[in-house]
C-alpha positions in Angstrom: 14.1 -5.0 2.3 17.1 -3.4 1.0 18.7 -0.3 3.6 21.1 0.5 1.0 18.2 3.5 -0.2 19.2 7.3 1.2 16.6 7.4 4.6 15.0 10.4 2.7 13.5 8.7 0.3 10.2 6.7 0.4 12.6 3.3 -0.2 14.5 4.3 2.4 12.0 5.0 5.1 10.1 1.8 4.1 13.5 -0.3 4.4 14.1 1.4 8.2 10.5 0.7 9.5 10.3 -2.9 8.1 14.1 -3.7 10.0 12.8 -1.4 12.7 9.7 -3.3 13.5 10.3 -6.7 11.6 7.7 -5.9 9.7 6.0 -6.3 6.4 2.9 -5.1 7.2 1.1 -2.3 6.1 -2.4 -1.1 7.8 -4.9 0.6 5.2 -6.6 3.4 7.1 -10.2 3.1 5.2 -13.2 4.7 7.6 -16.3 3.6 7.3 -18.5 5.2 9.6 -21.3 2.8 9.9 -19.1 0.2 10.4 -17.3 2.1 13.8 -18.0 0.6 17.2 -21.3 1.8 18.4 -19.4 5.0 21.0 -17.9 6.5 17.8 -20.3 6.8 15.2 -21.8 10.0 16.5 -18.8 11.8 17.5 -18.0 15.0 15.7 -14.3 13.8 14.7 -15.0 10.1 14.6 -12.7 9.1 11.7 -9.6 10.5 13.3 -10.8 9.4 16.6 -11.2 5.9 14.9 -7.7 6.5 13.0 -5.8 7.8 15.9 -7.0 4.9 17.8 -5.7 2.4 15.1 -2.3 4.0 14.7 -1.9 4.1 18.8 -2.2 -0.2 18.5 -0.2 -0.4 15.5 3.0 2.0 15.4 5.4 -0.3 16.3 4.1 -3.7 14.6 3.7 -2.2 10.6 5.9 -0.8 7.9 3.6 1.9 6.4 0.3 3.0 6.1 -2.1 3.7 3.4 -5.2 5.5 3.2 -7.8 5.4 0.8 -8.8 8.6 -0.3 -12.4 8.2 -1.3 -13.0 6.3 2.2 -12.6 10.7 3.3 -13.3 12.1 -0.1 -16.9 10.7 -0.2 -18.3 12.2 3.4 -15.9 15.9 3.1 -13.7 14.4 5.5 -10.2 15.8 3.9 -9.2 17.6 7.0 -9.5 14.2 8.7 -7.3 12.7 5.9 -4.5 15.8 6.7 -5.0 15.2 10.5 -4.7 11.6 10.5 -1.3 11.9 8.4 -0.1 14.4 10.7 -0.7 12.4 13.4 1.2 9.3 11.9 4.3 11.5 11.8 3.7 12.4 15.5 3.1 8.9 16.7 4.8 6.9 14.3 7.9 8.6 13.4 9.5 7.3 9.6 7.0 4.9 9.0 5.9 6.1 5.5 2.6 6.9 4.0 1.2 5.9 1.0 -2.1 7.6 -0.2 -4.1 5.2 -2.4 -6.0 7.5 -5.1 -5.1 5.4 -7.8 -4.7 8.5 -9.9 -4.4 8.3 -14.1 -5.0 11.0 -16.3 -3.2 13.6 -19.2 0.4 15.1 -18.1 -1.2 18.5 -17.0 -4.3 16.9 -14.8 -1.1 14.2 -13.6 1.0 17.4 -12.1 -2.3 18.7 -10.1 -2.6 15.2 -8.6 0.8 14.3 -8.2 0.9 17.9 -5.9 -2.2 17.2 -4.0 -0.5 13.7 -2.8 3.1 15.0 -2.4 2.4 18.5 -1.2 -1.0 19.1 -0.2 -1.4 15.7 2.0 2.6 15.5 2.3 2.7 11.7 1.7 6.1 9.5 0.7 4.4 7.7 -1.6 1.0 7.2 -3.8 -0.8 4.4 -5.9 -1.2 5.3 -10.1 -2.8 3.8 -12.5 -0.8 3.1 -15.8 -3.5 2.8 -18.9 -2.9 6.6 -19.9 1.2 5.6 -20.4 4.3 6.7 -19.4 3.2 10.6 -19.9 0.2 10.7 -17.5 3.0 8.7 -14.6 6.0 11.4 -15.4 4.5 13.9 -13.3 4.5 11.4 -9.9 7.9 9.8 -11.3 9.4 13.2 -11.2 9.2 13.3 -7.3 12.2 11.1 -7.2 12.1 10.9 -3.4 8.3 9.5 -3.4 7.3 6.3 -3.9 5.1 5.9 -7.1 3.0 2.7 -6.9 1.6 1.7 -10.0 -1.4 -0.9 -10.4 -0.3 -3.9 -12.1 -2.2 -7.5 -11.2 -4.8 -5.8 -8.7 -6.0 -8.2 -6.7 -10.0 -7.6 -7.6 -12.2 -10.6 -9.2 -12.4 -8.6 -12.3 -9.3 -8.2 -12.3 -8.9 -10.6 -15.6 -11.0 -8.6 -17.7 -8.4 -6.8 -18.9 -5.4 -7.2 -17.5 -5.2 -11.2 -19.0 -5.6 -9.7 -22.3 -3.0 -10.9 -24.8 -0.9 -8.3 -26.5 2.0 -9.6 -28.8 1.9 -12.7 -26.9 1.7 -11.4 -23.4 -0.7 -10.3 -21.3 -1.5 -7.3 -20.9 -0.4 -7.0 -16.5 3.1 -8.7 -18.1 3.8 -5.7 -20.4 2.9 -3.4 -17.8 5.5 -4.7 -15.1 8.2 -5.1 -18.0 7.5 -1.6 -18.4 7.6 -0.3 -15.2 10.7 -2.2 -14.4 12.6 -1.4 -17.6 11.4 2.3 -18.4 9.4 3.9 -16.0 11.9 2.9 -12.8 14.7 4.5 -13.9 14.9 6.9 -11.5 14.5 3.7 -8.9 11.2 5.0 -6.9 8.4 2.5 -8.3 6.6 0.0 -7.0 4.2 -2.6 -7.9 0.6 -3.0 -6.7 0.4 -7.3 -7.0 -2.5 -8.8 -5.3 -2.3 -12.2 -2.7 -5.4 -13.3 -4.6 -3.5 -14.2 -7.8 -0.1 -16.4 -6.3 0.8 -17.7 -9.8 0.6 -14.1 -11.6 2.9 -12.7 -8.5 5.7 -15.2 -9.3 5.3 -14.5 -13.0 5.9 -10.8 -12.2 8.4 -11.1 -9.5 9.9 -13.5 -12.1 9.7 -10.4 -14.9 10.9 -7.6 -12.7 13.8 -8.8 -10.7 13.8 -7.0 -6.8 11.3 -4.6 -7.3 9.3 -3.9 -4.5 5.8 -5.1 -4.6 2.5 -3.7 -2.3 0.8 -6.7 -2.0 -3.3 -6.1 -0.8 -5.7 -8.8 -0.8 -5.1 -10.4 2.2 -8.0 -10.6 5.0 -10.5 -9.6 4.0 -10.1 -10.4 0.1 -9.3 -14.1 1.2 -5.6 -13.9 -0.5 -3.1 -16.8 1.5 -0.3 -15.0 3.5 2.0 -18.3 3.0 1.3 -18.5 -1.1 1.6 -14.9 -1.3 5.1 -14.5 0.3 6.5 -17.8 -1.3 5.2 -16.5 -4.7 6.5 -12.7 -3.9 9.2 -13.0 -2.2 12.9 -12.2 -3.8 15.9 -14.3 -3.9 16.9 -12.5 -0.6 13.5 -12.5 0.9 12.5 -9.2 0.8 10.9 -6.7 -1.7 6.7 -7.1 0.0 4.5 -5.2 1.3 1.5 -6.7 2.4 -1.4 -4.7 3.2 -4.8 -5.3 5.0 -6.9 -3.2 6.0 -10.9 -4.4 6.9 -9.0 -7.3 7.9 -7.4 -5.1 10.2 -9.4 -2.2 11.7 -12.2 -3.7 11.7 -10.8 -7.4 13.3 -13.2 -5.5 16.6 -16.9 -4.0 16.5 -16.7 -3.1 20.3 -14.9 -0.7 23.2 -11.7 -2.6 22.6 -11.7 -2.3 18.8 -8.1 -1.0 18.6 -7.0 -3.9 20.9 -8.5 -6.2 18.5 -6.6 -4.2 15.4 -3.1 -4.5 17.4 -3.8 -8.5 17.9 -4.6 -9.2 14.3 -1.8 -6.7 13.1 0.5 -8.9 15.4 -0.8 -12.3 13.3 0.0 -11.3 10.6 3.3 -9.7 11.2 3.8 -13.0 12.4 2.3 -15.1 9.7 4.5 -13.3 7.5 7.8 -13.8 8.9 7.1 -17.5 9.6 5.9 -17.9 5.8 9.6 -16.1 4.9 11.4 -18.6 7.1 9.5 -21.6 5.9 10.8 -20.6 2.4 
């Protein structure tokens, strides 16, 4: 990861807590209630207890966070969504935040969503989707100091559907990062959302956009291979992933000691990740 980006923007947070911590990791805070150790579930704040709990194990092992906003959306849990950031600034100082909403609508809907990530839930950076074009991302891309992370090979079984479609002889996820990489980063603050289920598609992309920076889910839980994913993700200088997990992660424990069990699989996979990049 590059540390040449100014520290105040999302780039440059993300390059200091991945040298910081030696980490590529990045913990996806999605609450399930019924799937909390038994202790929790009835507790009046149980997703922030839950989410405090995970961010206490994990502070010093990851490189960002992300937090799905229906997981707090769907049970009127928003305040949880504020507390839980605020309390990642508190406990884990410049490790970023990325809110996963996957937003993707008209320019004037775009500005109200791009100000509910950016200023209502103060996060550094947020996951768009592209289908609408370049007008419906202009709104999130004008927050040069975020991070705008923009879905390209998701790492979903039905994924092909539509993204394998061929458009003037390329498919349709290869026009997208062209895109993004040619046009859209101009101001430098994308990213791409690549998934470790698809190894061959994230060396085609990687091969498209040059050092782009790519958050890689799919891992865990989704099955995706930690080894295939950074050998096929990886820059020239070893750098430019993200690798998320999340089930994989906060729920590795069902008991008492569930955030012991998050730290320890955090810890494997920071680990599996930096012996994959040495191995290459």
């Amino acid at each position: 990861m590059t540390t040449s980006a100014s520290p105040s923007t999302f780039h440059g947070l993300l390059a200091q807590a991945t040298s910081r911590h030696d980490s590529r990791v990045c913990v996806g805070l999605d609450p399930e209630i019924e799937r909390f150790p038994i202790h929790l579930r009835s507790h009046r704040d149980a997703i922030l207890v839950f989410n405090r709990a995970i961010v206490d194990a994990t502070a010093d092992l990851v490189c960002a966070y992300k937090p799905q906003i229906a997981h707090y959306a769907a049970v009127g849990a928003e305040e949880a969504l504020l507390e839980t950031i605020r309390y990642i600034r508190e406990r884990a100082p410049g490790v970023p935040v990325i809110l996963d909403s996957k937003r993707g609508d008209i320019g004037s809907t775009a500005e109200k969503y791009a100000k509910e990530a950016f200023e209502r839930y103060g996060a550094d950076a947020v996951t768009i989707n592209p289908y609408l074009g370049r007008d419906s991302a202009e709104p999130f891309l004008q927050y040069a100091d975020k991070g705008v992370v923009i879905l390209c090979r998701t790492s979903n079984a039905g994924a092909r559907e539509f993204q394998d479609l061929v458009v003037d002889g390329r498919k349709l996820y290869q026009i997208v990062a062209e895109s993004v990489a040619r046009d859209w980063n101009s101001r430098g603050n994308c990213l791409l959302v690549v998934g470790a289920t698809y190894p061959e598609e994230l060396a085609d992309i990687r091969a498209r956009t040059g050092d782009m920076t790519f958050l890689v889910p799919g891992v865990g839980a989704q099955g995706g291979d930690v080894e295939k994913a950074v050998r096929s993700g990886r820059t020239a200088a070893g750098e430019g992933l993200v690798i998320n997990s999340s089930r994989g992660i906060i729920y590795a424990g069902s008991g008492e000691d569930f955030a012991v069990a998050a730290r320890r699989a955090t810890l494997e996979l920071r680990d599996a990740i930096n012996a994959a990049l040495k191995m290459n």
